[in-house]
C-alpha positions in Angstrom: 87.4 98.2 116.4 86.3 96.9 112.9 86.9 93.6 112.2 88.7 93.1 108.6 87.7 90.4 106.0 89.2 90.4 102.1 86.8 87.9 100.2 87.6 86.6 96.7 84.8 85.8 94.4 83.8 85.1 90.4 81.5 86.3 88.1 81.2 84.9 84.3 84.6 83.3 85.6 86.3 86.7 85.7 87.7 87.1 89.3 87.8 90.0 92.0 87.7 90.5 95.5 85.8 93.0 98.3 87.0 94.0 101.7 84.4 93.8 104.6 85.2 96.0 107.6 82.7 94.5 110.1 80.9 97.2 112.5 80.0 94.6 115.5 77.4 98.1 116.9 75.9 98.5 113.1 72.2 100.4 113.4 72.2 99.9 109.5 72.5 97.7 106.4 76.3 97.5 104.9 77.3 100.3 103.1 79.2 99.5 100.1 81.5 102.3 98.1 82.0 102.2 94.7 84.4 105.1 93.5 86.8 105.9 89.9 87.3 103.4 87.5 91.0 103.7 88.5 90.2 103.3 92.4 90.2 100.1 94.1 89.5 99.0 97.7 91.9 100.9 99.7 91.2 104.3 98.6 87.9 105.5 101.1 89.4 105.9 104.4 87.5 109.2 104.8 84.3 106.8 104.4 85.7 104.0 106.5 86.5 106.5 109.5 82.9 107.7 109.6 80.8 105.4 108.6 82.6 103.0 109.9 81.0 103.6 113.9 77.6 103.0 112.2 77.9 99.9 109.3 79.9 97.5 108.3 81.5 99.1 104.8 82.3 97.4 101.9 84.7 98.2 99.1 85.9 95.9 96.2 88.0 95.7 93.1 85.3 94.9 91.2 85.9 93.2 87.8 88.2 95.2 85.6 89.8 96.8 88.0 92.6 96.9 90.8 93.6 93.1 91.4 90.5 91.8 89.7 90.4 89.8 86.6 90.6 91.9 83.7 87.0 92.0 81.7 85.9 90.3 78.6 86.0 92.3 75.3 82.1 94.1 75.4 79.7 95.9 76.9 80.1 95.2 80.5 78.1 97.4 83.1 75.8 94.0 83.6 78.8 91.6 84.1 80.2 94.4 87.1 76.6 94.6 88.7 76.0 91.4 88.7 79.7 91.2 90.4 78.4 93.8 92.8 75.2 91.5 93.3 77.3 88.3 94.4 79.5 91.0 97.0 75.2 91.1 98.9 74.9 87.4 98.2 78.0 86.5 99.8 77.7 89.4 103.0 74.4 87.4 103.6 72.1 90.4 103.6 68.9 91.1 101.9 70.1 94.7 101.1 72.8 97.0 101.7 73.4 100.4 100.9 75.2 102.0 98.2 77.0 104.8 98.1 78.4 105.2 94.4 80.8 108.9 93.2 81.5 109.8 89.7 82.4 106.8 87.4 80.9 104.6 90.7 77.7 106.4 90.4 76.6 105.2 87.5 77.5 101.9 88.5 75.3 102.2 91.9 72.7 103.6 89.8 72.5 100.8 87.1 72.7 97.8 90.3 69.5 100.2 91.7 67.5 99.5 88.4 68.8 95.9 87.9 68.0 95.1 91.2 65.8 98.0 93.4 64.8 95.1 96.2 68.3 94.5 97.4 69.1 98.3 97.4 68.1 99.7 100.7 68.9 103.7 99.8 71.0 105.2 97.1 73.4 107.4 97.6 75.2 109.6 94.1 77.5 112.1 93.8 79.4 113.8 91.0 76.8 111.6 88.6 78.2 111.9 85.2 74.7 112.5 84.0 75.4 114.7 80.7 79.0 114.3 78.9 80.2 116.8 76.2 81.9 116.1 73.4 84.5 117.5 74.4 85.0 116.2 78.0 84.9 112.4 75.6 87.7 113.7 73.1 89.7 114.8 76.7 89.5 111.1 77.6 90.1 109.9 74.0 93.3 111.8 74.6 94.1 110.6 78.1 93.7 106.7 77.2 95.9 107.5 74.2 98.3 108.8 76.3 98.2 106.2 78.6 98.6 103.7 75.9 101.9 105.0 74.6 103.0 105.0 78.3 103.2 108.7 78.8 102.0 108.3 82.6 102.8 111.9 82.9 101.4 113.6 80.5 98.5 111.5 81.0 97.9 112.6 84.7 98.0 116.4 84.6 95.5 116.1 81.8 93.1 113.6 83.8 93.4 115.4 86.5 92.8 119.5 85.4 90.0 117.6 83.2 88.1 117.0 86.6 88.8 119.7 88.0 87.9 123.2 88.7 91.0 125.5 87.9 89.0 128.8 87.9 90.5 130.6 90.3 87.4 133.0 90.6 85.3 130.1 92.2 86.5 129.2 95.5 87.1 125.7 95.9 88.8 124.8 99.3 91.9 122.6 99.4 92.3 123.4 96.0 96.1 122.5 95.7 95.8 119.9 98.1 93.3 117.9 95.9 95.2 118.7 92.6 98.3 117.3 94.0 96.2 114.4 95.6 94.6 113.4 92.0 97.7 114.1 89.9 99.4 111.3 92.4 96.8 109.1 92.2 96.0 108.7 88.3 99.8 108.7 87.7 100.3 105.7 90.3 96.9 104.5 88.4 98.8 104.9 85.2 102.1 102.5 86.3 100.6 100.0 88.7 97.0 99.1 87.0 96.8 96.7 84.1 93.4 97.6 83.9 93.9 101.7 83.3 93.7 102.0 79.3 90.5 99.4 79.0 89.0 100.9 81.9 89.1 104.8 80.4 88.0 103.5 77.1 85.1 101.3 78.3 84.3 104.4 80.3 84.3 106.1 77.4 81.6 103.4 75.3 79.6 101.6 78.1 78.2 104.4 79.3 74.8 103.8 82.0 71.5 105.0 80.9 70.8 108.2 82.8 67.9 108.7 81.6 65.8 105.8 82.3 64.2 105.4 85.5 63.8 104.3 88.8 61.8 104.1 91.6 61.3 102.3 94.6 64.7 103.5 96.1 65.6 106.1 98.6 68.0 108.6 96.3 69.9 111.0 97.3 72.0 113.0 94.9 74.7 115.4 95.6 77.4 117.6 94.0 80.1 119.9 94.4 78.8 123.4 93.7 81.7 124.1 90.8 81.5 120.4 89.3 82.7 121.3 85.8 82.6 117.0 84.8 78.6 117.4 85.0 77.1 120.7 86.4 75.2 121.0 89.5 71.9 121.4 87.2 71.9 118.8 85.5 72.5 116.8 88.6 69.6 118.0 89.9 67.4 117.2 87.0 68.7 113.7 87.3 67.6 113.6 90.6 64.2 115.3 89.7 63.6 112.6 87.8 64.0 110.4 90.6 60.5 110.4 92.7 61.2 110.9 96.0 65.2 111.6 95.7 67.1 114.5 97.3 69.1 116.4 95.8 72.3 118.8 97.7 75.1 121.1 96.1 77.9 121.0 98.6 79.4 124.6 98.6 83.4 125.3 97.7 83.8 122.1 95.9 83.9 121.1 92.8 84.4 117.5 91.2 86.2 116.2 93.7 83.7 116.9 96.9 85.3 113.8 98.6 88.3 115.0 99.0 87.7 118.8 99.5 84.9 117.9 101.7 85.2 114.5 103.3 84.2 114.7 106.6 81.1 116.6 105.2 80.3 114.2 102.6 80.5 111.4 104.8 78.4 113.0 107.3 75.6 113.7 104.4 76.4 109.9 104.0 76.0 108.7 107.8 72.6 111.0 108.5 70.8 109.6 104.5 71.9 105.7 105.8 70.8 106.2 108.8 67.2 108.1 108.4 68.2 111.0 110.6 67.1 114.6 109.0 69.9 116.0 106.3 68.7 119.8 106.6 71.3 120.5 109.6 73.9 118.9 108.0 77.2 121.1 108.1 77.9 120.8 104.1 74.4 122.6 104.1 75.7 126.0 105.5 78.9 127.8 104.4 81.7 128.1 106.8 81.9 130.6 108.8 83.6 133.7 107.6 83.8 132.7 104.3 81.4 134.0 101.2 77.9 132.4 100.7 78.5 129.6 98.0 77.1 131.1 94.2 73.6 130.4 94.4 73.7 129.4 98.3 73.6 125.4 98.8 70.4 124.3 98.1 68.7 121.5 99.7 65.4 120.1 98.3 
């Protein structure tokens, strides 16, 4: 059974904390999950129950959010990864490995060019790679909402913003998620003081994309029917990566770790743990249901 540690650190003299759930038969470095802006450290037990039996795994409220310290007015992407650099100090390791979704992907992907040598392999999925105008004016409209303290109004448009509501693409646990998200940002919305500077930093301190990297083992993945960032230009990102992977997860869309989790954490398991990804179960539809649009490609 895991052994539990919550560690409290500083950064710049802003505060926050990780919680260590310690593997004592671990065949790989830490893996450390870095989710939402609005998620803190109790919110991946899908990863903890699966990764769990092969690494310790690490998850934080990093600066800025959950019970952390709030930030300091700024950019702030290099304040967080140093934060996220002091978590490997302080586990003792010379590298862990980072698995980072949506808003956490572009944090996992700015520590992997800050600091490639302590970065043992890179895991992304749902990378907010390409924004539209008018995915930022839906958030412009979300943090206003949350700043006049219309909780409600502000989850139901968070959450259909993230989401694929097309009832012509199949997206399993559909409801399920919707419900699951909804609950989420609104609890997000009463309980965090961090929610309106964290949707409007997300909104300005953006990560480069577009600048490289190498020297990392990448893998990227998405749900098939992301409509935040489509599955293409996921995979350009990841082309642009030499070496990475890249996977499209079939009857998912945004939210791949909930409508998929034990498949997303077995992607997750076999990339930390060097064992071959092309029989993975995400790879292949389920049975008796439709071939995914496009079929799920593997590269």
């Amino acid at each position: 059974m895991a052994e539990e540690t919550i560690r409290a650190l500083s950064v710049s003299g802003v505060s926050y904390s990780y919680r260590l759930l310690r593997q004592p038969d671990r065949i790989t470095e830490p893996v450390m999950v870095l989710g939402g802006a609005l998620q803190g450290m109790f919110g991946w037990p899908q990863m903890e129950d699966q990764v769990g039996p092969v690494a310790d795994v690490v998850t934080a409220d990093l600066p800025g959010m959950g019970s952390a310290d709030p930030l300091p007015a700024g950019p702030s992407i290099n304040l967080v990864c140093a934060a996220i650099e002091r978590v490997i100090d302080d586990l003792d390791v010379p590298q862990i490995n980072l698995f980072g979704f949506s808003y956490g992907a572009g944090l996992a992907y700015g520590c992997a060019q800050r600091f490639p040598r302590r970065i043992a392999r890179l895991a992304l999925g749902g990378v907010p790679a390409h924004v539209t105008t008018a995915q930022l004016e839906l958030w412009r409209r979300a943090a206003d909402h949350l700043a006049r303290g219309e909780s409600e109004d502000f989850a139901t448009l968070v959450t259909e913003g993230l989401m694929c509501l097309d009832e012509r693409r199949h997206v399993t646990k559909r409801r399920l998620a919707y419900r699951y998200v909804r609950r989420s940002m609104l609890h997000a919305a009463r309980n965090s003081p961090h929610a309106v500077d964290s949707l409007r930093r997300a909104l300005v301190d953006r990560p480069d994309f577009s600048s490289g990297l190498t020297g990392v083992p990448t893998l990227v993945f998405s749900g098939e029917h992301d409509t935040v960032t489509a599955p293409a230009r996921q995979r350009d990102f990841a082309a642009a990566i030499p070496g990475s992977r890249f996977v499209t997860i079939p009857d998912a869309d945004h939210w791949v770790v909930l409508e998929r989790p034990g498949e997303v954490a077995d992607l997750a398991v076999r990339f930390f743990t060097d064992a071959p990804l092309n029989s993975a179960p995400c790879l292949v539809p389920a049975p008796q249901e439709e071939a995914a649009v496009g079929d799920p490609a593997y590269v």
